[in-house]
C-alpha positions as CSV (number, residue, x, y, z in Angstrom):
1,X,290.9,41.6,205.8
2,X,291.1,38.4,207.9
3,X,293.7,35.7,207.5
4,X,291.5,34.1,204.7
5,X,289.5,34.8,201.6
6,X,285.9,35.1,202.8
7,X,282.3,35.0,200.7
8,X,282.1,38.5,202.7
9,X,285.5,39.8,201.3
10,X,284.0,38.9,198.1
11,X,280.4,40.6,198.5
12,X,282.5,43.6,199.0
13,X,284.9,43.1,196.2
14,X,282.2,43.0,193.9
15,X,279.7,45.5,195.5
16,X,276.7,42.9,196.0
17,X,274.7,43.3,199.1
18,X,273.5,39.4,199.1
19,X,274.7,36.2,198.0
20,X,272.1,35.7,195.1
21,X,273.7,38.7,193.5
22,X,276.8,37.2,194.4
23,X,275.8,33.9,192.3
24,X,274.6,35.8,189.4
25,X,278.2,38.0,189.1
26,X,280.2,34.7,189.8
27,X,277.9,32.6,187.5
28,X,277.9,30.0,190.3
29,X,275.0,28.6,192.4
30,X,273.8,30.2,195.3
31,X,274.1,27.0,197.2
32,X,277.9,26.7,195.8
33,X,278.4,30.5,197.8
34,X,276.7,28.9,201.0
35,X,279.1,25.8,200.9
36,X,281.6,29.1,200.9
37,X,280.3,30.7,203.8
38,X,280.1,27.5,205.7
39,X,282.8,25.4,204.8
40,X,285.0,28.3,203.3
41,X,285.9,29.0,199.8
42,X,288.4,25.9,199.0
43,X,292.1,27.1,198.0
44,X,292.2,26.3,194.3
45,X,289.3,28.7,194.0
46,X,291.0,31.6,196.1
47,X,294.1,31.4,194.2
48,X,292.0,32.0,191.0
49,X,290.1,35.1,192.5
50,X,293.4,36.1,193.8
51,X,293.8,36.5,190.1
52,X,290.8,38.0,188.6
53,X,291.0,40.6,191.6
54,X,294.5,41.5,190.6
55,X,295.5,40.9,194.3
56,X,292.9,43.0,195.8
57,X,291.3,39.8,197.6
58,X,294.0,37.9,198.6
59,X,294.1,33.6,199.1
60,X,295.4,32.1,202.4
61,X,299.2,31.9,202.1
62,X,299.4,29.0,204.4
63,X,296.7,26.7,202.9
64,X,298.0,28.3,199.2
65,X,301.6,27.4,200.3
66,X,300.6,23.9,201.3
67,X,298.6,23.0,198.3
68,X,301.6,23.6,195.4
69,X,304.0,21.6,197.4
């Protein structure tokens, strides 16, 4: 696991091979998961899978940190 949440770190999570079946698991648009990959998966939204993984995909402490100050 690198320093931040990743659409890859996800895939795996979630045992999808692709991001379409990605999409369809999260209920989002694929084009929302490419945005992810691209620009990264913004900080609000990796403190909430931080949740629903129970911890098992973890949010970037430094951005996570920085955002609830």
């Amino acid at each position: 696991m690198g320093l931040f949440m990743t659409v890859d770190e996800l895939r795996k999570f979630y045992g999808v091979s692709n991001n379409y079946q990605l999409a369809r698991r999260l209920r989002k648009g694929r084009t929302t998961i490419k945005q992810w990959e691209d620009s990264g998966i913004p900080i609000g939204v990796q403190a909430i899978f931080e949740l629903l993984t129970g911890g098992r995909v973890k949010a970037d402490r430094k951005l996570l940190y920085g955002f609830i100050k």
